[in-house]
N, C-alpha and C positions, 0 to 999 in steps of 0.2 A: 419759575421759583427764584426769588431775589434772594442774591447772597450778599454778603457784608463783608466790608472792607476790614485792616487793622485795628481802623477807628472806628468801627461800629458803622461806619454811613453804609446806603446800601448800595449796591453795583446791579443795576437795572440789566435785565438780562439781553434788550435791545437799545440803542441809543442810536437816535435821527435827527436830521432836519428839523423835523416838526417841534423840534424841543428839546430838552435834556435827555429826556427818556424817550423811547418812542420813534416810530416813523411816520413818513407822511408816503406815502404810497407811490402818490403824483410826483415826488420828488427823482430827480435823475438818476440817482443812487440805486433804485427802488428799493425791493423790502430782501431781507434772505430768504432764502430760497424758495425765490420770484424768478422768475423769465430778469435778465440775462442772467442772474447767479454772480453777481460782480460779489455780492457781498456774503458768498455761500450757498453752497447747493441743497443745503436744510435750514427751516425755520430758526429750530433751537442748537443747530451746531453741537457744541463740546457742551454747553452749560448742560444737555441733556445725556450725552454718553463721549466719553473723549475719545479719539480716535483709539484708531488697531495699532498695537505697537508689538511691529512685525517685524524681528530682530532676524538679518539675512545669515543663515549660517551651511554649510558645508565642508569639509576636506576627509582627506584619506578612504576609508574604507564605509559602507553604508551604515557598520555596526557603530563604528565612532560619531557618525553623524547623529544617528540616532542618538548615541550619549547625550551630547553636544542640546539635539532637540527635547529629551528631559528636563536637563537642568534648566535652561529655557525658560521651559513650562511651570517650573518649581518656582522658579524665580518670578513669575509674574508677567513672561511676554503674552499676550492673545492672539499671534498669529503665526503662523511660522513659513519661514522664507528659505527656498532649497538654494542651493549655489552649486554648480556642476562643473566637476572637472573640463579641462581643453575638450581630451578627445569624445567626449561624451558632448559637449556644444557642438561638435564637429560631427556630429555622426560615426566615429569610431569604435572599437570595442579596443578594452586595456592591452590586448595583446597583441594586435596589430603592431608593424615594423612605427610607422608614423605618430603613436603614443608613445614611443620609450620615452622615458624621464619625464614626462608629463602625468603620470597616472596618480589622481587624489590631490594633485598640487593647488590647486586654486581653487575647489572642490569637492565634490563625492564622484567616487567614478561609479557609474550606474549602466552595467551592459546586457542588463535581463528584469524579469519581473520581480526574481529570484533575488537581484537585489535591490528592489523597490520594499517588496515585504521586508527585507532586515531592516532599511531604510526607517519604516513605520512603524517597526514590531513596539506593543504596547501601546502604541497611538491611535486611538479611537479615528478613523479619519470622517464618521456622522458627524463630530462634535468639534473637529479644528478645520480651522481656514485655512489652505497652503497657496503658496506663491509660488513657481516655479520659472527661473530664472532659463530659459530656455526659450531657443528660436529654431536655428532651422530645424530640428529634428524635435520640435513640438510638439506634435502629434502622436509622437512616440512615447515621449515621456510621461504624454496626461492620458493615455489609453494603458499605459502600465500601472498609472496611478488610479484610473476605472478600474481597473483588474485588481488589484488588491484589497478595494474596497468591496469587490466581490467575496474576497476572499474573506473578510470581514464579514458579509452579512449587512454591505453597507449598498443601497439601494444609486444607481446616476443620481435619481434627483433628489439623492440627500448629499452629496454633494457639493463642499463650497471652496470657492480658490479662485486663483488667477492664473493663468498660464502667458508667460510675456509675447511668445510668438509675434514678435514684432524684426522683421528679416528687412526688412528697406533700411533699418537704420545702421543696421550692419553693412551693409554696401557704401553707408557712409560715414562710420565713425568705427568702426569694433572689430571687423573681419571675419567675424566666426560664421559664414554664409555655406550653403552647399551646393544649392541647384542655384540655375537663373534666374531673375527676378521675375518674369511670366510665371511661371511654374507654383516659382514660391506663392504669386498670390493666389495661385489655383488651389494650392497647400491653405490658404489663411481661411479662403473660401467656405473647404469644406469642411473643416474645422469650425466657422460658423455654426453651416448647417446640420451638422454632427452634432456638436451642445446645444442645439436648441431643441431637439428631438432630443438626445438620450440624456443629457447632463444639464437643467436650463438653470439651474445655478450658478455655472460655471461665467466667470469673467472672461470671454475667448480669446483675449488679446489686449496686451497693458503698451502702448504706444510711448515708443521710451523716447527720452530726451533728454537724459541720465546719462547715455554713454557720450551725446553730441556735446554735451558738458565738460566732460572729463577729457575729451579731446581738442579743447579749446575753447567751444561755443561761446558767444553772448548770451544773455539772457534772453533777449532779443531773437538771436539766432536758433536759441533753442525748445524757444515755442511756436517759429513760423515753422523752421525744420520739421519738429514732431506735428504738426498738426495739418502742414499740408499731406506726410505721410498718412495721416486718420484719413484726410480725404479719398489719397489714392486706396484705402483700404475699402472705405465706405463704397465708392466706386465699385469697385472689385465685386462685392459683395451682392448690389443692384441690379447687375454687367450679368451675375450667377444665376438671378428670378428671386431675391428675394426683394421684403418690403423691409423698409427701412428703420421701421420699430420694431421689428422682429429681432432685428441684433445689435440695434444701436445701442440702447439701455445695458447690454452685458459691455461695451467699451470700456475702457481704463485706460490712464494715461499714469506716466512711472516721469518723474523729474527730481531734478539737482537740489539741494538746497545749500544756499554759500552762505558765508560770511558778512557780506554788504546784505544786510538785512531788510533795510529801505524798499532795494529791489526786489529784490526776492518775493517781498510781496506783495510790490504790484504787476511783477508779471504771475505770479498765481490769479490774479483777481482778473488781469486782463485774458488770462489764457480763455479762464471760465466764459468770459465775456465775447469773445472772439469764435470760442465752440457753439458756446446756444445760438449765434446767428446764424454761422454757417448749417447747423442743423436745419433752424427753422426755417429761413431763407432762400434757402439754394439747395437743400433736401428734402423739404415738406413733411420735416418729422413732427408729430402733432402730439405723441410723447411725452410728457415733462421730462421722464427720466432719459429721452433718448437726446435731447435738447443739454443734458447737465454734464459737465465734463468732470468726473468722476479717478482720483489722482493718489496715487503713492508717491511717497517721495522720500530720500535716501543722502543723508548726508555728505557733502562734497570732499570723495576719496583722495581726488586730484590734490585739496588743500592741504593736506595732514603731511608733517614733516617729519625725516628718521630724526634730525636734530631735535631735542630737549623735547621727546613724544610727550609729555606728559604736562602741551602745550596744548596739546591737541584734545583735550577735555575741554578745554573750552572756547578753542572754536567748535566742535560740536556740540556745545549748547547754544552759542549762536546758532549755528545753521538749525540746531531741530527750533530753537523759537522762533526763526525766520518761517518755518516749513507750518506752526502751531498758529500761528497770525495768519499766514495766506490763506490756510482753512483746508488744509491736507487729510484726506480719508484713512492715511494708515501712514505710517514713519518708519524707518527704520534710523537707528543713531549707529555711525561708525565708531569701533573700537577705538583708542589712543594710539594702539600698536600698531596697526593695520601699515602702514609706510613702513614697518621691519618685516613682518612675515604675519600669519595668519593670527587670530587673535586668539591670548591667552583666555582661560577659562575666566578669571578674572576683570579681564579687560572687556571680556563679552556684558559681564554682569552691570560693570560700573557703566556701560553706552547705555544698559536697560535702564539703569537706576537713572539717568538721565532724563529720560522720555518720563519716567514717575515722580521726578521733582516736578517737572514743568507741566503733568495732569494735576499734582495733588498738592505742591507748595506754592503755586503762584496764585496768581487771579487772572490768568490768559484765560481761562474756561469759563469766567464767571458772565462772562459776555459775546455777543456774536460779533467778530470782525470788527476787533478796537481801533483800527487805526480808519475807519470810514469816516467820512468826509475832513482829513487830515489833509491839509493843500500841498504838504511833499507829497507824501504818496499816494493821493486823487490825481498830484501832475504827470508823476512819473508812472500810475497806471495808464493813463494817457498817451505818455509820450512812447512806454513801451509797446502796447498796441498797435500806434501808430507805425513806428520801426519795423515791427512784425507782418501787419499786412502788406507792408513794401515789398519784405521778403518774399512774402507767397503771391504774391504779385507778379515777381519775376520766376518761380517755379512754375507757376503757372502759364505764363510768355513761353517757359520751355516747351510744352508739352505738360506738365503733370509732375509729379516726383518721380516717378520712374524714369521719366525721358530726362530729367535734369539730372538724376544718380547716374547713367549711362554716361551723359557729358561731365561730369564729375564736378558740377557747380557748388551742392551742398559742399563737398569735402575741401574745395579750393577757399572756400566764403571760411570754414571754420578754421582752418591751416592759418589765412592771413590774421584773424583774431589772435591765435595762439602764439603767432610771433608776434604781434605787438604786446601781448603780455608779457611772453618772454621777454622783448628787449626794455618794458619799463621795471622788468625784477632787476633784471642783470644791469640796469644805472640805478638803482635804487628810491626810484621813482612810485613804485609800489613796493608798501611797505611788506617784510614777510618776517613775525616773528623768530626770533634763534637763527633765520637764515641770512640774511641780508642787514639786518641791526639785530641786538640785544642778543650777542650773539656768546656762550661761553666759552672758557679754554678748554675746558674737560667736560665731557660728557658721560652722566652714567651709565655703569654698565648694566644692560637687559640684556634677559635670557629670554630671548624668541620661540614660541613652538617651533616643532621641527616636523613635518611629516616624515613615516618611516619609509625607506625607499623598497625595503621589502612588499607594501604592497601592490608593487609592478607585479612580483611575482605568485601574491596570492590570489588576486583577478585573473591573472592568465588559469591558477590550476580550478580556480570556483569556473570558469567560463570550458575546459578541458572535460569539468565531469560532468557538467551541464550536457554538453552534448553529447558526450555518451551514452548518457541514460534517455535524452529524447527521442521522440519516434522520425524519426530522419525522413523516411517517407510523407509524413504528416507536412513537416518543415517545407520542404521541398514544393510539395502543392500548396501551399499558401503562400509562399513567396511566390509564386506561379501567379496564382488569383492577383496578388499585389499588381504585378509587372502590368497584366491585364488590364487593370480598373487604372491604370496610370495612363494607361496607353489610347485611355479611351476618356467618356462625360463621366463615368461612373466616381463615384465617392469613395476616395482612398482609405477611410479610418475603417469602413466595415474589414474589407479583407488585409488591413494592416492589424487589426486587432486579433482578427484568429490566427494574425503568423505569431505575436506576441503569446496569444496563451497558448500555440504549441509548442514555447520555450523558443522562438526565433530573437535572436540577438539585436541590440541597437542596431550594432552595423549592418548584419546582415539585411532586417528592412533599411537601412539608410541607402547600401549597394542596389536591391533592387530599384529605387529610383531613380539612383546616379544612371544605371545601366539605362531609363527612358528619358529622364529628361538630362543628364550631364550634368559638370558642373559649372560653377559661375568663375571666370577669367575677369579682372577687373581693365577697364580701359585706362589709357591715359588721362591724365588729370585735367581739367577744362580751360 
């Protein structure tokens, strides 16, 4: 369908080589979503439905959370994105000695099923897509989130979401890791095989390169990084007896969107370009959809300044039309406030209202991939690519991702990046608004959310009655079966799932696998 410009001319919904309008097939470009997918991994893009704008929110208690996911819904987001407190990343329960002052902070703290349903109470989960911002205890969290949709009346494979369970990258850029990196791929494994049988909606793992961002990365960096980790995953998975279309197509990749917009997208267009080979090439996936590198992406946190926040509106409109041009499947836009403390209700709205200018007042959707055959950014999808496969050139020299996360290559490679940024802020070399130039005497005063710190102690008595009233004996034999099917080939989620619905705790399944497989000690740096 042709839409029209201001001036009435009209805005061809493809534009190619072959012409003004139009592609030519044989051309190097090829067409959207054509084998490599340089120019999008669907025909009609956005002109035909605009991305999922999948606003990431969590803190304090599940019942807040859930507030927090109404208004949300009221306001116009289409997907919804969990954010989980530390010790819930970590595998802990609120009341454990090693969550104090952490509990709701960055997050929902989620230590039972118990709070998953308050979590979603009123939210249909047949009819919304969730993301869940979870690794190593992944497993846990999207079998809690099966279980309430039982409780619903809401069938596995009705079913839709993402769960990040992406743990290599935490061994190199985020921390939040539990067991060692063997284990953990034995953990991604049968989480595979587990959503393909009971959930096959489910996205089983969004391969992040989002956190290798905010700790530094290049762009460069942060799509050889994440995507030689896809490999070691794909690997993994093959290594298990399965075939390679069976789980590739449910893959997702999760990335940064910055500011230098040029870039931004042409390493989207190169990542794409970079994945369908490696699929088709060197995996024999024969797939379209296991061939197409399928991407969320989340505005660059790292950029956002406490000085003059309400600067940071518009680089978060940079960055989401940086992330709207590269041809991103879902967005989230960061709050203004986010560099003071968690976002006001307000501040939530105005990031959404963001993502809805740039679907419904621009003409970025009125066509697929404007900036194609553009000689910047045709070069610099080029040159990024090129950069990139050097990278996984040399991961791969190591051994794999995992053999180079051990020697601690990734995290040394993104460290050196991070100080050269650093030291071209701190001469004023790169420019950084409010902080480094244009910078004022006074700054206004905001009043930041505050999470209440009482909810340390009303997780401890919600987790106190919980176990009282459960059947302890029950608990006990299913944590028993757990240790068992760890210990052995067998598949973790079946008897991790009935220790969950006999009311067994985050931690408590988290402990029985510490107790088999231990946890991760990081090495020295490379």
């Amino acid at each position: 369908m042709v839409r029209y410009s201001e001036s009435g001319l009209p805005i061809e919904p493809v534009y190619g080589p072959a012409g003004l309008a139009g592609w030519d097939p044989d051309a190097e470009l090829g067409e959207p979503g054509g084998y490599p997918y340089t120019r999008g991994i669907y025909p009609t893009m956005y002109t035909g439905r605009a991305w999922t704008m999948r606003q990431y929110a969590g803190f304090g208690t599940a019942r807040e959370s859930n507030a927090r996911y109404r208004q949300l819904i009221e306001h116009g987001t289409t997907g919804l994105s969990v954010a989980f407190d530390l010790p819930t990343q970590m595998g802990h329960d609120s009341d454990t000695p090693i969550a104090a002052g952490e509990v709701g902070k960055v997050g929902v703290a989620i230590d039972s099923v118990e709070d998953m349903e308050a979590l979603f109470g009123g939210i249909p989960l047949g009819s919304v897509s969730t993301s869940m911002t979870i690794n190593a205890p992944a497993a846990v969290l999207l079998l809690m989130y099966q279980l309430v949709g039982e409780q619903q009346g809401v069938k596995g494979h009705q079913l839709n979401g993402t769960v990040q369970n992406d743990v290599l990258k935490e061994y190199i850029a985020r921390g939040t890791y539990i067991y060692p990196p063997q284990p953990s791929l034995r953990l991604t494994a049968d989480i595979f095989r587990y959503c393909r049988a009971e959930i096959p909606r489910w996205n089983t793992i969004s391969i992040s390169g989002y956190h290798m961002a905010e700790a530094g990365a290049s762009p460069a960096q942060e799509i050889a990084f994440t995507l030689a980790n896809g490999i070691a995953y794909v690997r993994t998975a093959l290594a298990a007896g399965m075939d390679v279309d069976d789980f590739a197509p449910r893959l997702s990749f999760f990335f940064v969107a910055r500011t230098t917009l040029l870039e931004e997208v042409a390493k989207f267009r190169a990542a794409r370009r970079i994945w369908a080979r490696l699929m088709r090439e060197e995996f024999g996936a024969r797939n379209p959809k296991s061939q197409m590198l399928r991407f969320h992406t989340q505005t660059a946190g790292v950029q956002l300044t406490a000085q003059q926040p309400e600067v940071n509106l518009a680089r978060v409109t940079v960055q989401g039309l940086a992330a709207v041009l590269g041809g991103t499947q879902s967005l989230h836009t960061n709050s203004f406030d986010e560099a003071i403390a968690l976002p006001t209700e307000k501040a939530a709205r105005l990031a959404l209202r963001t993502q809805q200018v740039l679907a419904h007042e621009t003409d970025v959707t009125a066509t697929v991939d404007p900036f194609a055959g553009s000689y910047a950014v045709e070069s610099l999808t080029d040159a990024v690519e090129e950069e990139a496969l050097a990278l996984m050139a040399r991961v791969e020299d190591l051994g794999g991702a995992v053999a180079a996360i051990e020697r601690g290559f990734q995290k040394d490679e993104i460290e050196r990046n991070a100080y050269r940024i650093a030291q071209e802020t701190d001469a004023g070399e790169r420019v950084v608004v409010g902080v480094n130039r244009f910078r004022t005497d006074e700054e206004e005063p905001y009043e930041p959310l505050r999470v209440d710190p009482a909810i340390e102690a009303q997780q401890a008595e919600r987790l106190a009655r919980l176990r009282a009233r459960r059947n302890r004996n029950a608990v006990t034999a299913a944590l028993g079966a757990l240790r068992k099917a760890a210990e052995g080939p067998d598949n973790v989620l079946y008897p991790m799932r009935e220790a969950l619905r006999a009311r067994a705790t985050l931690g408590e399944v988290s402990d029985a696998l510490r107790e088999v497989w231990g946890t991760y000690v990081p090495t020295d740096a490379f």
